[in-house]
N, C-alpha and C positions, 0 to 999 in steps of 0.2 A: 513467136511460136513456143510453146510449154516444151521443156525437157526431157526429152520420153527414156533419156537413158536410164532412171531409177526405177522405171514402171519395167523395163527390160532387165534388171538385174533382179530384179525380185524374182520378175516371173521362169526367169531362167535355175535362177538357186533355188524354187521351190519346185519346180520339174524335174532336177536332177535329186530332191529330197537333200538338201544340205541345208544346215544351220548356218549364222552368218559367221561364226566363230569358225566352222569348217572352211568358209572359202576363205576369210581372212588367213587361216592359217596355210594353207595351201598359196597366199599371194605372200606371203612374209611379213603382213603389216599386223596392228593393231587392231580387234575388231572393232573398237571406238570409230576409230579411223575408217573401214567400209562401212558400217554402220552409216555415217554422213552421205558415203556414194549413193547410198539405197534411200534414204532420207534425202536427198538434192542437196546438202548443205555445201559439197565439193564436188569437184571432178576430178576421176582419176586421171595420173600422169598417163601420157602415151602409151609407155611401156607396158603399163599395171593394162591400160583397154587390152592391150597385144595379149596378154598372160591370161586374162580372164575369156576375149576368144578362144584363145587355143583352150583353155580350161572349158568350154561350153561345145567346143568343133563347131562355134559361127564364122561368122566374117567380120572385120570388124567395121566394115560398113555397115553392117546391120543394125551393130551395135551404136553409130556414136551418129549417124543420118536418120532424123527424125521423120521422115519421108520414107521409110523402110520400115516391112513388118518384119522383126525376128522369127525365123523359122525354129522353130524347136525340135532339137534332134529327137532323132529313135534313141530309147535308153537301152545301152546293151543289157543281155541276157544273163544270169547271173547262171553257173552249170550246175549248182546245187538247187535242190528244190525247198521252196519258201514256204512253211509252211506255221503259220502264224501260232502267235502264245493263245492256248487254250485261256477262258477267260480265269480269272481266280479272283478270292476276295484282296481288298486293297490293304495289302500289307508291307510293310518296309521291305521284308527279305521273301524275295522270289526264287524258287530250283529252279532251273530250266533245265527238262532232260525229255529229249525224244527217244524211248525204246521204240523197236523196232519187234513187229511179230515174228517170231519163228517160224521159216517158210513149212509148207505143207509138208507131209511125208512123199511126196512126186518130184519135190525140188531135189535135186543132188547139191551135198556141201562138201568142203572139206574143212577137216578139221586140222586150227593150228592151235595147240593147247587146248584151253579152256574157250579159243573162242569158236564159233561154226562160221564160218563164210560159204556164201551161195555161190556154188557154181556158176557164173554167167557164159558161158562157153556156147550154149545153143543160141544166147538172144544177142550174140557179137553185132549181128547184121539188123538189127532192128533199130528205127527211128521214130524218136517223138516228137511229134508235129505240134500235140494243146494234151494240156493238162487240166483236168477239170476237178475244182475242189469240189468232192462229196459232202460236205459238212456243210456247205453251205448251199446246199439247194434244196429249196422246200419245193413239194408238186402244189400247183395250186387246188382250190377244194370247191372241188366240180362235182355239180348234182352226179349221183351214178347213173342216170340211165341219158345223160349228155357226153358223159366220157368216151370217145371211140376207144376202142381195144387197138388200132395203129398206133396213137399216141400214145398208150400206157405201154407197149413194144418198143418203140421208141425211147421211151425217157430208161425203163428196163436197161437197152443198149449202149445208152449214153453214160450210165452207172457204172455197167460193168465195165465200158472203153476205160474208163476213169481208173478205177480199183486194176486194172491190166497194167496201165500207163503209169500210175503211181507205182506199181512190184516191181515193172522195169528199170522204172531211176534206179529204187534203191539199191535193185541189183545191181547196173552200173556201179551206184557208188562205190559199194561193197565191194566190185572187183575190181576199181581204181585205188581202193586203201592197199587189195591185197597185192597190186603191183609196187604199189607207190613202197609197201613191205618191203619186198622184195629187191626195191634197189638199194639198201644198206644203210638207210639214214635210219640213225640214233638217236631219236629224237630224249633228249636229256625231260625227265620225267621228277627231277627230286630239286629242283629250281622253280621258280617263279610260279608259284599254288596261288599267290598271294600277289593282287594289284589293289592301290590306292589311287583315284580321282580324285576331283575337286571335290563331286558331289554324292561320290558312290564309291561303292567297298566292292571287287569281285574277286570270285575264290574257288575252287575245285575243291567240292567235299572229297570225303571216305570214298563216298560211291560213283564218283567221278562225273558226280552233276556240276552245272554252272550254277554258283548259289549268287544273287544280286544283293547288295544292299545299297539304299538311297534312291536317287535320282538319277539311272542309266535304262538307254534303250535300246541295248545290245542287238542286233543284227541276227537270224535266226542261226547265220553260220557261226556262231560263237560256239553253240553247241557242241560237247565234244570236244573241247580245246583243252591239252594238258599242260601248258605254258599259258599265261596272261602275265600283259607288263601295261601300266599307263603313267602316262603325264598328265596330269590336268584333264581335259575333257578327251584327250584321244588315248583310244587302248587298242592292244592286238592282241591276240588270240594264235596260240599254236595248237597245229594239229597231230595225232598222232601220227600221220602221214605225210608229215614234215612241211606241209603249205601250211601258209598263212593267212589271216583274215584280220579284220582292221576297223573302229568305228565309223570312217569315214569313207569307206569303201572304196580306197585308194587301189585302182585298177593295178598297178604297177605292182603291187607287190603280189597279186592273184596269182602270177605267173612263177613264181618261186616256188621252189623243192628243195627237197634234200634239206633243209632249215632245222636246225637241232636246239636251237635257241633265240631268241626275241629281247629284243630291246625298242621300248616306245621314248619320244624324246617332245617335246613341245609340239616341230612343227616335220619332223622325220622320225624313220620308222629302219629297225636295220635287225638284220637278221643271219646269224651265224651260219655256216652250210656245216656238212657233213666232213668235209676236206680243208676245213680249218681257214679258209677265206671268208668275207663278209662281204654283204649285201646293204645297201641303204636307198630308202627312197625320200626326197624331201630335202631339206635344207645344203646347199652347198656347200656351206662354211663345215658342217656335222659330217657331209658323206663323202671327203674324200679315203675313201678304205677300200679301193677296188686293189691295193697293191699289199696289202695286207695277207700275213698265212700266219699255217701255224696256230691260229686264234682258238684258245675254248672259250671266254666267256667273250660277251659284248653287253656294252650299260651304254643309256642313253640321259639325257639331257635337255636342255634350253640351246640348240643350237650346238650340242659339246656331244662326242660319243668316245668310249673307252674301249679297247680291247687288252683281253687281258692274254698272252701265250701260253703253252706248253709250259715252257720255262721259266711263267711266270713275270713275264716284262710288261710291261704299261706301257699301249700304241696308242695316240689322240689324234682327233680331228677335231679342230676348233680354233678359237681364238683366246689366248690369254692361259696355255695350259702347259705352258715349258714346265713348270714346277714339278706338273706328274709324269710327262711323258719320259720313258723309258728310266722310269723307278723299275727295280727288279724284287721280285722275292714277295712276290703282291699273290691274294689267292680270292680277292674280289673286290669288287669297287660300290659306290653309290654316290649318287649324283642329284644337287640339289638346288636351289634357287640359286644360292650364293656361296656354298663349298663345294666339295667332293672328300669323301672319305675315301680312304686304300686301307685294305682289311691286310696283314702282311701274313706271312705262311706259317710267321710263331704266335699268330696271336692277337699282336699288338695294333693300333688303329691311329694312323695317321689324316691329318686334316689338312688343305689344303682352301684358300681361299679365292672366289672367283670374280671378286667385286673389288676386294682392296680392305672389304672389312675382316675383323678379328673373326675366325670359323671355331669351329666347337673344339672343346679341351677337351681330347681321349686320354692324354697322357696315362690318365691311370688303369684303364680298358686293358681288360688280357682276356687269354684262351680265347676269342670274337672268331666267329665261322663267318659270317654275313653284317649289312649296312644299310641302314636306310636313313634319309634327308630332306627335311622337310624345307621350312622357311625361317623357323624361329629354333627347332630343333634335329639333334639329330639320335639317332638309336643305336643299338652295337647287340648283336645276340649272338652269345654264347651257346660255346658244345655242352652244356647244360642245361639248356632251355633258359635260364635268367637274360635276364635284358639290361643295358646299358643305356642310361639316357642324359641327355647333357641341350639346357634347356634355361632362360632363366626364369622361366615361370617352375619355381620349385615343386609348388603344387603337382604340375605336370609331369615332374620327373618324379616325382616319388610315387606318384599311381603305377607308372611305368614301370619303375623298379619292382614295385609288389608282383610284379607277375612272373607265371612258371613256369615249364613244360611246352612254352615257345617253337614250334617247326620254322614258321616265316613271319616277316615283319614287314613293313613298310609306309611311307611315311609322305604325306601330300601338305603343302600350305603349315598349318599348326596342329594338325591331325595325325595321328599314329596308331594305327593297328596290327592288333597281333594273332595270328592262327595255332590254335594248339595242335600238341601231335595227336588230340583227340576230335578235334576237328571244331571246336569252340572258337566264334571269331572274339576279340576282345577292341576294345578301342579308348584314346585317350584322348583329350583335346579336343575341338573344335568340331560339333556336331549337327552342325545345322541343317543338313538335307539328309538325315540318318543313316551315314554312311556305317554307325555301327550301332548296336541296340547297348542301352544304356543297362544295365544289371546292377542293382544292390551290393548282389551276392559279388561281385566285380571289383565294387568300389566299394567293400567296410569302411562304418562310419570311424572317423578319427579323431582320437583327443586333441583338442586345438592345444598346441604350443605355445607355452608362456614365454616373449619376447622376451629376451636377457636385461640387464639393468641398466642402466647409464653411470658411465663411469668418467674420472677424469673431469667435474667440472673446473671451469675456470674462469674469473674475471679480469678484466681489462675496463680501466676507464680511459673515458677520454673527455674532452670538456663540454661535450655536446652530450653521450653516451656511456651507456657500461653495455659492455658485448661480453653474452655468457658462451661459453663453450665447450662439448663434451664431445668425446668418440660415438663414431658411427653405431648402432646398433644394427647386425646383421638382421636381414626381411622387415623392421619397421619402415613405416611410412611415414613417418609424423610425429611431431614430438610434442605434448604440452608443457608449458613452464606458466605456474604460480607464486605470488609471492605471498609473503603471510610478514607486518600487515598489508593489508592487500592497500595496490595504487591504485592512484586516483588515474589511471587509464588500465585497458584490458592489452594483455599479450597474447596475438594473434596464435595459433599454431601454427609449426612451422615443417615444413620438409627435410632442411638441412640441420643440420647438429651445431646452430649455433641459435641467438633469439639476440636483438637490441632492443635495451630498454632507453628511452631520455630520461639527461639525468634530472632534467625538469620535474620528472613526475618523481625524482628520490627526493629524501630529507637526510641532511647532511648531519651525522654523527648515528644515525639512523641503524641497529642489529635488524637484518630480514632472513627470514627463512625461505632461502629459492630450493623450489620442488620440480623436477624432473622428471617427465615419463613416458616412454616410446609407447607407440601403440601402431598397429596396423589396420588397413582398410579393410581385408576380408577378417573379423574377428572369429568368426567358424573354424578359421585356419591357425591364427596367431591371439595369444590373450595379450592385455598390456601388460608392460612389465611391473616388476615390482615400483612405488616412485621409491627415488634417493632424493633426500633435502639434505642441503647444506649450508652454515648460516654464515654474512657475509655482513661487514657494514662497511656503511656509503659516506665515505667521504669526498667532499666536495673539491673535483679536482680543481687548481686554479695555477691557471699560467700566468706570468709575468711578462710586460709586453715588453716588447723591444724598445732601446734608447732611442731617442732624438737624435740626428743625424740632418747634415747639412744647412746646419746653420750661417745665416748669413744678414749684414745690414747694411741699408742704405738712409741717408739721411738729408733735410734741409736744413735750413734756420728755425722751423717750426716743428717737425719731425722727424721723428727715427722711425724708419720701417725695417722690421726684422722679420724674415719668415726661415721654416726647412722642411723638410721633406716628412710627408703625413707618415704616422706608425699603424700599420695595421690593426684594425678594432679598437685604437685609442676612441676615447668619447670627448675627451677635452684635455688641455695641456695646461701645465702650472708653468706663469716666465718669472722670475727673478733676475733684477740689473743693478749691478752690486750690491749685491746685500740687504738692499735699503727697500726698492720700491718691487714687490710682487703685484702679481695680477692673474685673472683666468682668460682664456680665449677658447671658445669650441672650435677655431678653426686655427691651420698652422701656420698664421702670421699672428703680426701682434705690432700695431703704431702706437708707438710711445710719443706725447704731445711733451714738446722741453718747450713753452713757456715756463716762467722761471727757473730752468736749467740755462745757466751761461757755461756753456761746453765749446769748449774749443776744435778747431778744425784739428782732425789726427790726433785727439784725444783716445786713449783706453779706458774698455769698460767691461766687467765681467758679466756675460748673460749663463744661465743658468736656467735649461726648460728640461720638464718632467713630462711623461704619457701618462693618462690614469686612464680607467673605465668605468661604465656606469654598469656595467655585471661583476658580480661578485669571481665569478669563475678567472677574472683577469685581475692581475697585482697590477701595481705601477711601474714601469720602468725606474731603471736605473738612472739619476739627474743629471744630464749633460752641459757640462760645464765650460765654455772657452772665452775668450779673451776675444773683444771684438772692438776696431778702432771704428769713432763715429767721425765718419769724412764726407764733408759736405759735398755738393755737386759741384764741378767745376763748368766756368766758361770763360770762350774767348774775348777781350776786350782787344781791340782795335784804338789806338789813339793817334792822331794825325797832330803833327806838330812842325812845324817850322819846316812847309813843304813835305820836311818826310812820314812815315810811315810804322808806327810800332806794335806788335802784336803782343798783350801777355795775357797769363790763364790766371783767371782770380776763383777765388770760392763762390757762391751762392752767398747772397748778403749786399747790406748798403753800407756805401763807400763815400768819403768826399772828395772833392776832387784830387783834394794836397794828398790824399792815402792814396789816390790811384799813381798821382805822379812819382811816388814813390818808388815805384817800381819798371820808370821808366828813364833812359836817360835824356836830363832835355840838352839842346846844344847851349855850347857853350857863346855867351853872350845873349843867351837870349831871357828876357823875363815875359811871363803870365803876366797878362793882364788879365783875365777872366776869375772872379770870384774863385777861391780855393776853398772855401766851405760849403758849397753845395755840393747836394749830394746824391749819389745816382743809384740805382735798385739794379744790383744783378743777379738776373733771373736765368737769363739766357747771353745767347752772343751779342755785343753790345759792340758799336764804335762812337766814339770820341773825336771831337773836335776843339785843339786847343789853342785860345787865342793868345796872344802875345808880341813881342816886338824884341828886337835889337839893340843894345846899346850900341852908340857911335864911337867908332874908335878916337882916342886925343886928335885936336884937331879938324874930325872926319861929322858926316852929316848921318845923322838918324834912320835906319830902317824899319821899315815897320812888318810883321810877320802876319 
C-alpha cells in the first residue's frame, strides 16, 4: 500500500496557507529536512507526527493510517477585515496603505488630536454574519427587457448589506484602537522603522505607510504597523494599539496587548508589554523570559533572545550566552548568525561570539546609538547619522562608510540596509531578490586603488630549489614573478607571498633579474602595483655527502669480502686496500679476489672508501679510513686417535696431515702409521681418523691402534 502520509502533509500545509519553511520552523527542524517528509524520502519521528497533529487540530491516526481520510479543519476567523492589494504594476517597491473615508456628517466622532475617531456607541450591539466584497461582483449582462426588476432590487440590497457591513467593521476597528488607547500602552514609535529579510527590505515611510522591497507577501494586517523586526523569512509587525501581527500568522501571539516593542528571532517571536515584562512565542531554548521585569528593549535571534532593563543590564535566554548576560551599562543589543553586539551607554561597541569564531572588531566604534548583524558583517550607527561597518569584504565596508544622515540600519545574511531621516532606503551587499534598489547616485564611481609594492624580497636555496620571498601585500590576490633571462619553464602565479623555482631550470654563475608584482582579482577595485625587480645570481648549491661508515670484512683463501652501510644519494664508491690496489663498486660491498696475494690469517690491512655522485649539486664525502684484519673462517676438526677423541678450530685452507697433527697431542708411545703428507681441504667441520700403533714396552708384545 503507497504512503499517503506526504499526500496529507501537503494537503494539510496548503489549507492552512503555509509555506514549508513556515511549518519547518514552527517543528524546529530543517526545511531540507520536512521537505523529504512531503517528498516521501523520510518519516517523521513519533514526536514530530504528535507536533504536526497538534499543529493541523487532526488526530494522529488520521495522519499516519493510510486507511483514513484526513478531515481538514475549519480555518479560524481572522477579526480584522482582509481586504486584498489593489492590483499595481510589477515593481520591486510596493506602499501598502489603506485610508479609510471620513465618515458622513450624521456619524458622531470624537476628536483626539489631529485624529477623528467614529463614535461606535450606537452599533455596540450589532453583528456580522457575511461580508461581501463589492469590488468584486460584476451583474451579469442580461438583455433589458429579460431582467426582472426583483433581481435588480435584490442585487441593489445585497450592495448596500455589503457597503453597511463593511462601515461596521471599520467602526469596530476604530473603537477597539480607541480602547486599546486608552489602556496606557506606549507603544515605542522611534525603534524598529526598519526590518531586513532574506529576500525583502520592509519600512514605515514619512507618512506611515508600509513600503515593501523584494520578495515578501505581508499579510493585509501588516498595515498600519509602527514597529517591524525580521529574521530571515519571518517578521512581525507592531501596532499602534499595542497587538501584534506575524508572517506566519502565529495565533498565539494575536492574543497580545499592551506590546510596546517586537523582536523577531529565527523560529520565535517575543514582545515587550507596557509593565516591563516579556512575552515569547516559539522556541523553548529562546522564550524562557516569563520572569523577567523591568525590561525596555527586547532583540531576538537563532534560538537567543536579549533584554535589555531600566538599568541597563543584559537578561538572556539561550544557549551559549554567559559572555553577555548580566553585562550592565548596555543601551542596545543586535543579534546575528554567529555574534551579538552590546551597544554600551558611552558609546562604545562590544562583540561577542556565538559559534567559537573571531566576531567583528568595534574596538574602534564610538558615540554608536544602535547595531545591526548580519553573517559576514556587522554595522554600528552613530548620533550622527554616519555608519560603522566591519566586514572583510572592504569593498562592502567602504560603500557603507559613504553614507549619511542614517535614522535606522539593519542587516540580514551579507546584506545591509540603511533608512535616512529623509525617508531614502539605501542598501549594500548582497542583492539578489531586490531587497534595495541599486542607485548610481548611491554608489559614485571610484578610482580603483593602486595595490602597494612588494617589498622585502628574499632568496634561499636549496639543492633541489631557490624559494623567493616577500611581505604580504594588503587586498592582493595574487602575485606574478618573472625572470629576465627568462627559463626554460614558466612560474605559475601564485596566491601566497612566496614562488619556487627548480634549480634545474637555473644556470649556475648566472645574474637574473626577478620582477615582482601583486595584483588583485576585482581590478575595478585595486590596480596592480608598481613591479620591484631585484637582481640575484644563481649559484649552484652543492652538498657534500656524508662519510662511509660501517665498515667491515670477511674473508676466505680466495677472497676478501668487504662491505658498509650505503650513504644517502651516493651513486658509487671509490675502495682503496693499502695504498696499492683501488677499485670502483656502484654498490656498498666490494670482493677483492687474493689469488696471488699470499696473506696471512690475522693479517692487517688499511681499507680506505669514499662516496661520490653523479649530480653536480653533491661533493664527495670525506675518505674513510680504518685498519681492518683479514681472518680467514674458522672450522672445527675432529681427530680420533688411539681410542680417544680431539677437537681443534683450524682456519679455511688445505692442510696435511703432519700440520694437522701438529696441533694435537698424540699419546705417548704411540706412532702414525697412516701417510703424513696427505692432505685435507677445510672448508667446513671435518673429522679425522688417525691410524697408528704402539710401541712394545722392553721385553713386552706389540699393540696395535
Amino acid at each position: 500500500m503507497n504512503n499517503k502520509l506526504p499526500e496529507k502533509l501537503t494537503l494539510l500545509r496548503k489549507h492552512f496557507n503555509y509555506a514549508q519553511g513556515d511549518v519547518a520552523a514552527r517543528l524546529g527542524i530543517p526545511v531540507t529536512e520536512y521537505m523529504k517528509w512531503e517528498n516521501g524520502n523520510t518519516i517523521p519521528p513519533i514526536l514530530k507526527l504528535k507536533e504536526i497533529s497538534d499543529l493541523y487540530k487532526v488526530t494522529l491516526d488520521s495522519l499516519v493510517n493510510n486507511t483514513v481520510t484526513v478531515q481538514l479543519p475549519a480555518l479560524e476567523q481572522d477579526v480584522s477585515v482582509n481586504i486584498p492589494f489593489m492590483d499595481q504594476p510589477e515593481e520591486s517597491t510596493q506602499i501598502i496603505s489603506q485610508p479609510i473615508e471620513e465618515p458622513s456628517s450624521a456619524t458622531k466622532t470624537l476628536e483626539i488630536g489631529d485624529t477623528k475617531v467614529l463614535n461606535t456607541q450606537p452599533i455596540q450591539e450589532t453583528m456580522i454574519t457575511e461580508i461581501v466584497d463589492t469590488g468584486s461582483i460584476e451583474e451579469p449582462a442580461y438583455e433589458a427587457d429579460t431582467v426582472s426588476e426583483t433581481k435588480k432590487k435584490r442585487s441593489r440590497m445585497i450592495i448596500g448589506f455589503s457597503i453597511a457591513a463593511a462601515a461596521v467593521i471599520l467602526l469596530g476597528i476604530l473603537a477597539i484602537n480607541l480602547l486599546n488607547r486608552n489602556n496606557g500602552a506606549q507603544v515605542m514609535t522611534n525603534v524598529n522603522k526598519l526590518a531586513l529579510g532574506d529576500k525583502y527590505s520592509l519600512y514605515v515611510d514619512k507618512s506611515g505607510n508600509l513600503v515593501k522591497q523584494g520578495v515578501f507577501e505581508p499579510p493585509i494586517s501588516f498595515n498600519g504597523s509602527v514597529q517591524l523586526d525580521a529574521w530571515y523569512d519571518h517578521a512581525l509587525g507592531l501596532k499602534s494599539n499595542g497587538t501584534v501581527v506575524s508572517s506566519d500568522n502565529d495565533q498565539q501571539i494575536v492574543t497580545w496587548s499592551e506590546i510596546v516593542m517586537i523582536a523577531s528571532g529565527r523560529t520565535h517571536s517575543v514582545g515587550l508589554k507596557a509593565d516591563g515584562t516579556v512575552v515569547c512565542s516559539g522556541s523553548t531554548a529562546a522564550c524562557r523570559v516569563n520572569t523577567w521585569e523591568n525590561v525596555k528593549e527586547v532583540y531576538a535571534g537563532n534560538a537567543v533572545t536579549l533584554g535589555i532593563t531600566e538599568e541597563g543590564t543584559v537578561l538572556a535566554s539561550g544557549d551559549n550566552l554567559e559572555s553577555v548576560s548580566g553585562q550592565t551599562g548596555v543601551s542596545a543589543a543586535a543579534i546575528g548568525d554567529s555574534q551579538i553586539l552590546l551597544v554600551h551607554t558611552d558609546g562604545h561597541v562590544t562583540s561577542y561570539s556565538l559559534t567559537g569564531a573571531a566576531p567583528a572588531d568595534t574596538s574602534a566604534w564610538s558615540n554608536v546609538e544602535s547595531a545591526a548583524v548580519g553573517s559576514g558583517v556587522a554595522v554600528g550607527l552613530r548620533s550622527d547619522g554616519t555608519v560603522y561597518a566591519s566586514s572583510a569584504d572592504e569593498k562592502l565596508v567602504r560603500k557603507i562608510q559613504a553614507w549619511s544622515d542614517i535614522r535606522y540600519v539593519d542587516a540580514c545574511g551579507n546584506t545591509v540596509v540603511g533608512l535616512t531621516r529623509t525617508g531614502t532606503l539605501k542598501g549594500a551587499g548582497d542583492n539578489e531578490y531586490g531587497q534595495y534598489q541599486a542607485d548610481e547616485q548611491d554608489d559614485p564611481a571610484v578610482e580603483p586603488e593602486q595595490l602597494s609594492k612588494v617589498e622585502n624580497i628574499t632568496f634561499t636555496e636549496t639543492t633541489a630549489n631557490v624559494q623567493i620571498k616577500w611581505d604580504k601585500v594588503k587586498n592582493a590576490d595574487y602575485y606574478e614573478v618573472t625572470f629576465s633571462p627568462s627559463l626554460t619553464i614558466g612560474i605559475p602565479r601564485t596566491a601566497s607571498n612566496s614562488a619556487s623555482v627548480p634549480a634545474s631550470a637555473l644556470t649556475d654563475g648566472t645574474v637574473y633579474t626577478v620582477t615582482v608584482i601583486a595584483k588583485a582579482n576585482d581590478e575595478e577595485e585595486y590596480t596592480a602595483s608598481e613591479p620591484v625587480s631585484v637582481e640575484y645570481t644563481y649559484n649552484t648549491k652543492t652538498v657534500q655527502l656524508n662519510s662511509v661508515t660501517g665498515i667491515k670484512g670477511t674473508g676466505d683463501v680466495a677472497s676478501w669480502y668487504i662491505d658498509w652501510t650505503a650513504v644517502d644519494r651516493a651513486d658509487y664508491y671509490i675502495i682503496n686496500i693499502d695504498g696499492m690496489m683501488e677499485d670502483r663498486t656502484d654498490r656498498p660491498v666490494y670482493i677483492m679476489d687474493l689469488t696471488g696475494y699470499e696473506w696471512t690469517d690475522g693479517s692487517s690491512h688499511t681499507v680506505t672508501v669514499t662516496a661520490y655522485s653523479d649530480s653536480p649539486t653533491y661533493s664527495a664525502s670525506e675518505p674513510t679510513v680504518i685498519e681492518l684484519q683479514f681472518n680467514l673462517p674458522r672450522y672445527n676438526v675432529t681427530v680420533n686417535i688411539a681410542g680417544g677423541q680431539q677437537i681443534i678450530q683450524l682456519p679455511s685452507g688445505n692442510y696435511t696431515l703432519a700440520e694437522i697433527l701438529t696441533y694435537i697431542e698424540i699419546p705417548d708411545g704411540f706412532t702414525v702409521t697412516d701417510d703424513v703428507y696427505s692432505e685435507y681441504s677445510i672448508t667446513s667441520n671435518y673429522g679425522i681418523t688417525v691410524n697408528g700403533k704402539f710401541e712394545p714396552e722392553e721385553g713386552g708384545e706389540a699393540n696395535h691402534g
